[in-house]
N, C-alpha and C positions, 0 to 999 in steps of 0.2 A: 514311593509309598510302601511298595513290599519288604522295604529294612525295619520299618518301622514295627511291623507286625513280627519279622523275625527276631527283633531286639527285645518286643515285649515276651516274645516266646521264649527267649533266652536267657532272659530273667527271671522268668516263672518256672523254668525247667532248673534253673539251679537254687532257688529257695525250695523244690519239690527235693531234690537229691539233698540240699543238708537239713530238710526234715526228716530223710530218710537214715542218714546218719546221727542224727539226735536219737532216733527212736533205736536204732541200733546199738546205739551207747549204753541205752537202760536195759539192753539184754544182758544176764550173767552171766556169763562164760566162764566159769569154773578159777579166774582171776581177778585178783583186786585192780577195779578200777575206780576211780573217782569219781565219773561221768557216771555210777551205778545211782548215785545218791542226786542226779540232777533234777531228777522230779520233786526230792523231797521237801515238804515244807515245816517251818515250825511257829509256831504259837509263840511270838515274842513279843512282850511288851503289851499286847492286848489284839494285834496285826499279823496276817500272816506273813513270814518270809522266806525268801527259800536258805535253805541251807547252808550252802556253798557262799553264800550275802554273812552269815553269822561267825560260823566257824573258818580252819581251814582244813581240808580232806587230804590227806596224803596215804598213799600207799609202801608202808615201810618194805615191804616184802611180796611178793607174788600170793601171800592169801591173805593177807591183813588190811584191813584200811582204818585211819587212825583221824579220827574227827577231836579236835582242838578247839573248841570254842573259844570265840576275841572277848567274851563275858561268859567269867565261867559260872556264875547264878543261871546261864541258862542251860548247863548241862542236862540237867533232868526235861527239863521240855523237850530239848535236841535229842533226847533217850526214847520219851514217850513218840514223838514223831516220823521216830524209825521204826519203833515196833507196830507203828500206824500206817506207815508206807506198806507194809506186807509184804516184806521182800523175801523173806524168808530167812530171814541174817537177827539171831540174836545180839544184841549190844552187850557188851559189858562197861561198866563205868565204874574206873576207880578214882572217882571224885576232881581228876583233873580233865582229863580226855576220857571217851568211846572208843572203844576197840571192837571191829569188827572182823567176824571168824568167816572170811571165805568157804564154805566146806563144798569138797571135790563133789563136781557133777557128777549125775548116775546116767549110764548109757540112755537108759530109757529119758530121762529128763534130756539129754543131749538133741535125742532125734525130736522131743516136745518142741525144744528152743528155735529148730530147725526148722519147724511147720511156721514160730511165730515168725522167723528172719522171711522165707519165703513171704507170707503172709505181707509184711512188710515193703518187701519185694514190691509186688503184685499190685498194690495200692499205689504204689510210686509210680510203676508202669503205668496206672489205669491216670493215673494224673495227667503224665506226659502222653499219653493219646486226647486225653480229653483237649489240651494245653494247641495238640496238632491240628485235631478238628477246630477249634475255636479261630485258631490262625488259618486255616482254608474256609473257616466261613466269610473272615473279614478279606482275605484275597477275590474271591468271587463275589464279595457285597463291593471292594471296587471296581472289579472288573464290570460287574453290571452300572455302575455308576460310571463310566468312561475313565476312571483314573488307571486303571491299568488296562496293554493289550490282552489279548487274548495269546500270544506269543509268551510277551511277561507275566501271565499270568502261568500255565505252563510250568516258566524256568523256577516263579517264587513256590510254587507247588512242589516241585522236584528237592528245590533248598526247602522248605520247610519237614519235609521227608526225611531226608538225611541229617536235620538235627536232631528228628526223633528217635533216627535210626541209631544215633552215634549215644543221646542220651539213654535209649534203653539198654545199651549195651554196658554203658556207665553202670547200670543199676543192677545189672548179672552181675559186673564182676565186684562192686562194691559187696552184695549177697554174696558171692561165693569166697569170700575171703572173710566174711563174718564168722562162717558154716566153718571153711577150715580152720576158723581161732578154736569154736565151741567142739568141733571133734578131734581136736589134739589132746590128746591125757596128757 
């Protein structure tokens, strides 16, 4: 009975971590990445879509990113969508593609990024405790049901423990390898 509850916990700890890595993606770290533009959406056809569905995003160079639209009638929507997203990235467009100007983070905005990453963090953490408690409530909801002993209850207690334990550590060092992309000049 207790695999079951660690499997659902297993599951839910790792769709917690690659939403944690989604939202890390949309941080700007001072380079061009593609994943920057993963939230964007654009006004096509009458429908929203995302982006990354329209054109294609590539990074020629470590400060550029170079949006190609598969229909280029919808350059100028793809233009106004950017400048809608708020990212802080003016678009240029010379009528075929979008070029975007990476500009070098400022120390002060570095240690900003680094409150959102933590930020970030901490909310994953709060996940994967809530995710632990949930999984020791259904252990001691069988264990009061007779499906589990009091012995096995215990052991699934200690295993459910050390997936949290192993998963929060997942989530430090996912965070601390963000921190040192965004405070590398």
């Amino acid at each position: 009975m207790g695999v079951d509850v660690q499997q659902k916990m297993e599951e839910r700890s790792a769709k917690t971590i690659a939403a944690l890595k989604e939202n890390l993606n949309t941080v700007r770290a001072g380079r061009a990445n593609p994943a920057l533009l993963d939230k964007v959406t654009v006004e096509y056809y009458g429908s929203p879509a995302p982006l990354k569905n329209i054109s294609n995003i590539t990074a020629p160079d470590p400060r550029n990113l170079l949006i190609t639209p598969f229909d280029p009638k919808s350059l100028h929507d793809i233009e106004k969508a950017v400048n809608m997203a708020n990212l802080g990235i003016n678009p240029s467009n010379d009528g075929r593609v979008i070029r975007l100007a990476i500009p070098p983070v400022t120390e002060e905005r570095r240690k900003e990024l680094t409150k959102v990453i933590h930020k970030y963090g901490e909310e994953a953490k709060v996940a994967i405790r809530n995710e632990r408690r949930d999984a020791n409530d259904e252990l001691k909801r069988q264990e009061k049901a007779g499906e589990l002993t009091e012995d096995d209850l215990e052991e699934e207690l200690e295993a459910v423990q050390k997936k949290a334990d192993k998963k929060i550590k997942e989530i430090d060092d996912i965070v601390a390898e963000k921190e040192k992309e965004i405070m590398e000049v």
